[in-house]
N, C-alpha and C positions, 0 to 999 in steps of 0.2 A: 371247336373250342378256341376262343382267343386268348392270349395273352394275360397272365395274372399280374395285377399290378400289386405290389407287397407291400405293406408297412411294417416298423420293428416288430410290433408287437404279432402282426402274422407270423412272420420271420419265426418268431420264437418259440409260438402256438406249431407251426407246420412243417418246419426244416430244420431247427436247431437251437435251441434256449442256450446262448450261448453267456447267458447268466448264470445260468447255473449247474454248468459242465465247461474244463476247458476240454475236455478230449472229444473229436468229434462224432456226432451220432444223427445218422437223418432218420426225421422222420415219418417220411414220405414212404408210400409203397412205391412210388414208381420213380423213376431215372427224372432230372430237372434239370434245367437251366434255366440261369438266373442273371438276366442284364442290368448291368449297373450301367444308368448311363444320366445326361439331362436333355432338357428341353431344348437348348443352345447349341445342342453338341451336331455341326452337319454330320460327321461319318455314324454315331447313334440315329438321325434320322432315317439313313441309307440302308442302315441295316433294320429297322423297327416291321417294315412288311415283311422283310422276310422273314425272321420272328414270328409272325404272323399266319404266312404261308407254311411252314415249319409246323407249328402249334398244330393248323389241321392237318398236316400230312399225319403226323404221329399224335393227335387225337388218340386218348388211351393209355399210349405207349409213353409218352415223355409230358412232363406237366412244363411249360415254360413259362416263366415268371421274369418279372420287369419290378425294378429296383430304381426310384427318383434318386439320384445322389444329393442333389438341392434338397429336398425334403427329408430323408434320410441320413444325414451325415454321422449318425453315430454308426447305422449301419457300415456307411463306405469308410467310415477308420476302422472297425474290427475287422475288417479284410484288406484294410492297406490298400484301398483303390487311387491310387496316384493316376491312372491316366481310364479317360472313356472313350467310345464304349469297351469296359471290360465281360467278361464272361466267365461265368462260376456252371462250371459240369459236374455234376451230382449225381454217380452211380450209386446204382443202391446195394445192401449188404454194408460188409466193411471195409470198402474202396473208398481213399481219401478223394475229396472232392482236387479240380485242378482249376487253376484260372488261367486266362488269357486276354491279355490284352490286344485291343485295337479289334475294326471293324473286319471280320470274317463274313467270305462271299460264301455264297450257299453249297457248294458245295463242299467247302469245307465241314462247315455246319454237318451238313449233311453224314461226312465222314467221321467225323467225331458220336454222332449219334450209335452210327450202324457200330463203330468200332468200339468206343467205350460206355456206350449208356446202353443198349439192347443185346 
């Protein structure tokens, strides 16, 4: 499974209508992460495979989704993305989602999965 690429209107339909709740509620069955990044951005490109490789390790397990900030910008201001690539981790339940900015190498990635999303 690769990489889902998002628009608002997915966003709203699959992860959070955050039109019309401000308190947050995912919609997803399973754990996500969500890259905001651009086309421009070198340390977004660095990280985009592993993304990638990621998606199929946990096939199943974690849906990963990818966020254009250039094309999205309503998106990256309701999350205050001042710097890319950032990183929105989305446990499921009633655990607030966390962000992180700047390009995480894979094992981190990796650590944040097994520790806070499975």
């Amino acid at each position: 499974m690769a990489t889902i690429n998002l628009t608002a209107e997915q966003f709203k339909a699959d992860i959070f209508d955050y039109t019309a709740s401000k308190e947050w509620k995912y919609k997803g069955d399973k754990p996500a992460i969500i890259d905001f990044y651009a086309d421009w951005c070198g340390p977004c490109k660095a990280v985009a495979p592993i993304l990638e490789e990621l998606s199929e390790e946990y096939a199943g397990k974690v849906n990963i989704y990818k966020i254009d900030t250039e094309v999205e910008q309503e998106l990256s201001a309701v999350f205050g993305i001042r710097s890319i690539p950032s990183m929105l981790f989305i446990p499921t339940g009633d655990k607030q989602p966390m962000m992180q900015a700047g390009a995480l190498p894979k094992n981190s990635l990796k650590e944040v999965i097994e520790k806070e999303l499975i």
